[in-house]
N, C-alpha and C positions, 0 to 999 in steps of 0.2 A: 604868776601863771607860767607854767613850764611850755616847752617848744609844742609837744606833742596839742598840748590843748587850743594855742595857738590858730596852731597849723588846720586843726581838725574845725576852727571854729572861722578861719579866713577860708578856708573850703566850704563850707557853708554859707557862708554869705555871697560868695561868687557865684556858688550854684544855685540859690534862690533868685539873687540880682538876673541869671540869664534867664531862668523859667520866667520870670517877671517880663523880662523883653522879650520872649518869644510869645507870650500868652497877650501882649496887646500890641504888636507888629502883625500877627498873624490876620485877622480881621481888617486890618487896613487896605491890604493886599486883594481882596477877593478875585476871581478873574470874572471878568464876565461873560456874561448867560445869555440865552438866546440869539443867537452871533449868525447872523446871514450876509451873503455879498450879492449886488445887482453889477451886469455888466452897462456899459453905455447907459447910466445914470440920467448925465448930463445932454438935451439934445443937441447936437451938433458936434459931439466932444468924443472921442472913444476913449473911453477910461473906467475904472470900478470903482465900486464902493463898500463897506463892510457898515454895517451896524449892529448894536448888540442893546438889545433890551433892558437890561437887568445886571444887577453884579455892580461894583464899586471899583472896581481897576479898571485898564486902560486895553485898546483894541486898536489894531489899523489894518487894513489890505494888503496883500502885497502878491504879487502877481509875477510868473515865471516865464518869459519869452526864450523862444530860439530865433536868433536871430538869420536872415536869410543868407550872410558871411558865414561858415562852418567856422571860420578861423577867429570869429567875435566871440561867439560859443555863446551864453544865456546870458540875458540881462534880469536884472531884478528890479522891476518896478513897485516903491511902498508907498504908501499915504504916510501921512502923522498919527504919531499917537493918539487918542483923542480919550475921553472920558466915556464910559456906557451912556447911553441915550445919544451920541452926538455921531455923525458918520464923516467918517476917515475914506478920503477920496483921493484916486489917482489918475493922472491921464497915461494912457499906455501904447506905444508906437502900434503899427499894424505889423505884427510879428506873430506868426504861430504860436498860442499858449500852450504850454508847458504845465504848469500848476498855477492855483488860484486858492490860497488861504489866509484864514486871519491868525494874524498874533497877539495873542494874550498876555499881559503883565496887572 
């Protein structure tokens, strides 16, 4: 077998081998769907929460304070990861919010 055929036919394997892992990594991954946050969840507790209905990958809250020191500047308060159907919860100091989003993986 000469170089050129070689070469032409190990380039074809690698490039099938990656389509292959990209075509069943890609589904594993989904983000998830229907994705809301409640603040002060918990009574007694001030803190949020995100939950997400639907979808196969993972979500958590995470929450943007300024803090009342200028010189502390914003804090970032997140839950855990968690699985869709499961809710990712924070407790969060009493700080002016900032932003309130979930993240998706």
């Amino acid at each position: 077998m000469n170089a050129r055929r070689l070469a032409a036919t190990a380039f074809a394997t690698v490039l099938a081998a990656t389509g292959l892992l990209a075509a069943t990594t890609s589904g594993a991954y989904a983000a998830p769907t229907g994705c809301t946050y409640t603040l002060d969840p918990v009574p007694g507790e001030h803190g949020a929460s995100s939950y997400c209905s639907g979808g196969t990958g993972q979500h958590r809250i995470v929450v943007m304070e300024k803090h009342f020191l200028p010189e502390v500047g914003l804090l970032a308060c997140d839950g855990p990861w968690v699985s869709a159907g499961q809710t990712s919860y924070t407790r969060i100091p009493y700080h002016p919010i900032v932003q309130i989003r979930i993240d998706t993986r």
